[in-house]
Residue, then its C-alpha position, 0 to 999 in steps of 0.5 A: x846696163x852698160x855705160x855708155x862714157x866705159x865703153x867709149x873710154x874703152x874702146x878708145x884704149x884699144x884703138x890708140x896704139x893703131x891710130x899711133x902707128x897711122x899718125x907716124x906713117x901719115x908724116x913719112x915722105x915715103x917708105x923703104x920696103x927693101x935694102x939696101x938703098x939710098x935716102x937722097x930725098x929729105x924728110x921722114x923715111x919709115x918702115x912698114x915691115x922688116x927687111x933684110x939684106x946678105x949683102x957683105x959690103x955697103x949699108x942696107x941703108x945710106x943716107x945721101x942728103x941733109x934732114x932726114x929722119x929714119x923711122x922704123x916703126x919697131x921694125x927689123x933691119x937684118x944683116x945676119x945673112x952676111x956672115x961674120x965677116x962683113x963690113x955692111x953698115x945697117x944705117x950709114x951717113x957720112x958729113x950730113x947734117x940733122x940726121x935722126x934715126x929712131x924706133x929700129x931694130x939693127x941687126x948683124x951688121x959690122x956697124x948698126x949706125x954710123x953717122x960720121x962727121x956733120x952735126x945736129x944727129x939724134x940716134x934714139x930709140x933703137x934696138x941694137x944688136x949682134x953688130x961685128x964692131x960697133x953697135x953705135x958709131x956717132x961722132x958728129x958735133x951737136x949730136x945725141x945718143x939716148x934711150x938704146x939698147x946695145x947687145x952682143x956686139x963683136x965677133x968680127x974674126x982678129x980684131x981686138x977691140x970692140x964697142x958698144x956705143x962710140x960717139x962724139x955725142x952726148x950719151x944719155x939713159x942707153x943700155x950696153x950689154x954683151x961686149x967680146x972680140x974675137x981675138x986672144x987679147x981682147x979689149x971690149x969697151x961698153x961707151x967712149x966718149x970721142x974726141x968732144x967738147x964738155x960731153x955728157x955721158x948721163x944714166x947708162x947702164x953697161x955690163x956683160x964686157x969680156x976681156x981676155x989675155x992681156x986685153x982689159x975690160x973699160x966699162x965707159x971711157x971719155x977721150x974728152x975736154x971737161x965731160x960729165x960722166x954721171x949716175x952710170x952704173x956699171x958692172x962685171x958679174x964676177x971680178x975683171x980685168x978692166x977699168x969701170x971708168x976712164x977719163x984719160x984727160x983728167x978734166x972730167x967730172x964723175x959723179x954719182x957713178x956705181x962701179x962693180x967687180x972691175x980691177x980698178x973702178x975709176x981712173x983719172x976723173x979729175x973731180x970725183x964726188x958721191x960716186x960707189x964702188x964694190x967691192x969697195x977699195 
């Protein structure tokens, strides 16, 4: 005989990741279905399906007011068809306030996400991946960067440097792999911490940065007044050209980091505790 309290139990598991997608959709103030466009309504915009653009110019999506939130719904915004020598930015906003981009998949864009000046942004969730330049580009007081996905970022034809996440943010539990240049000298940067005020970069894992000629490889670096960089791991497969971690203020706290195969494991932290290096000095 069938228990009628299993079956129940049961069934309720199997409904619960669309009754998920249901209550997301039930909060959006509407839904973008094609790019590019622009946002200029507060509120939740949401995806119900991928959408892409070959636009070479732009954003596919530019945010035009305060309080807007971007959810994806682990849907696809695509800009491969651009070529590699596009500018589109995937998600744009420029001086806005409270900003929120969650749950998306960018791909093929110069920029994933840029969200330039303001304050109060949350960027979360996301999948990155293929961007020309900058997978994330954050820098606005107040902000957060946590829980995202950067891979395969450069290729943009004569530029030097590359990055996967830059930000004026604290930067938290993110993953960056794949970090090259299209360029003889090429300097790929994993994470740097811009221009902040006692910013966190916390539990990020970097790897897979590709110097090459008289360019070097920087795994996380703060241009910062008194971050924390701390339980970072990062790490080259073979020997590299490169800093692990650079603190060119030497007013940072790095702490608790692990730092395999770059030339030179950390620099300038100006205190440094319980952090591992390989090999070791």
């Amino acid at each position: 005989m069938i228990n009628p309290l299993r079956s129940l139990l049961i069934g309720a598991l199997l409904l619960a990741p669309l009754a998920a997608r249901a209550e997301t959709h039930a909060t959006c103030a509407g839904f973008i279905d094609s790019v590019p466009t622009v946002i200029n309504t507060q509120g939740t915009w949401c995806l119900r399906h991928d959408v892409s653009t070959n636009i070479s110019v732009g954003s596919a999506i530019e945010i035009g007011t305060n309080n807007v939130t971007i959810d994806c719904n682990d849907f696809k915004i695509g800009g491969l068809a651009a070529g590699i020598e596009s500018t589109t930015v995937g998600i744009k906003a420029i001086s806005r306030q409270n900003i929120t981009v969650r749950n998306c998949s960018v791909r093929g864009f110069f920029i994933g996400v840029q969200l330039t000046s303001g304050a109060g942004h949350l960027v979360e969730d996301n999948r990155v991946d293929n961007s020309l330049r900058y997978g994330l580009y954050v820098a606005a007081e107040n902000s957060v960067t946590r829980r995202n996905r950067v891979f395969d970022t450069g290729g943009t034809p004569g530029i030097s440097s590359t990055a996967g996440i830059v930000a004026r943010a604290d930067i938290i539990d993110n993953v960056v792999s794949g970090v090259f240049c299209d360029h003889p000298n090429a300097w790929p940067t994993g994470i740097s911490l811009e221009n902040g005020d006692a910013g966190i970069i916390q539990g990020n894992r970097v790897s897979g940065l590709v110097p090459s000629g008289s360019g070097l490889a920087i795994g996380i670096t703060a241009y910062a007044s008194y971050p924390r960089v701390q339980g970072n791991h990062v790490t080259a497969q073979t020997p590299t050209a490169g800093i692990g971690i650079w603190t060119p203020g030497s007013t940072s706290f790095c702490l608790e980091n692990t730092v395999a195969n770059f030339q030179t494991a950390r620099q300038n932290c100006g205190q440094s505790v319980g952090n591992l290096d390989f090999p070791t000095p």
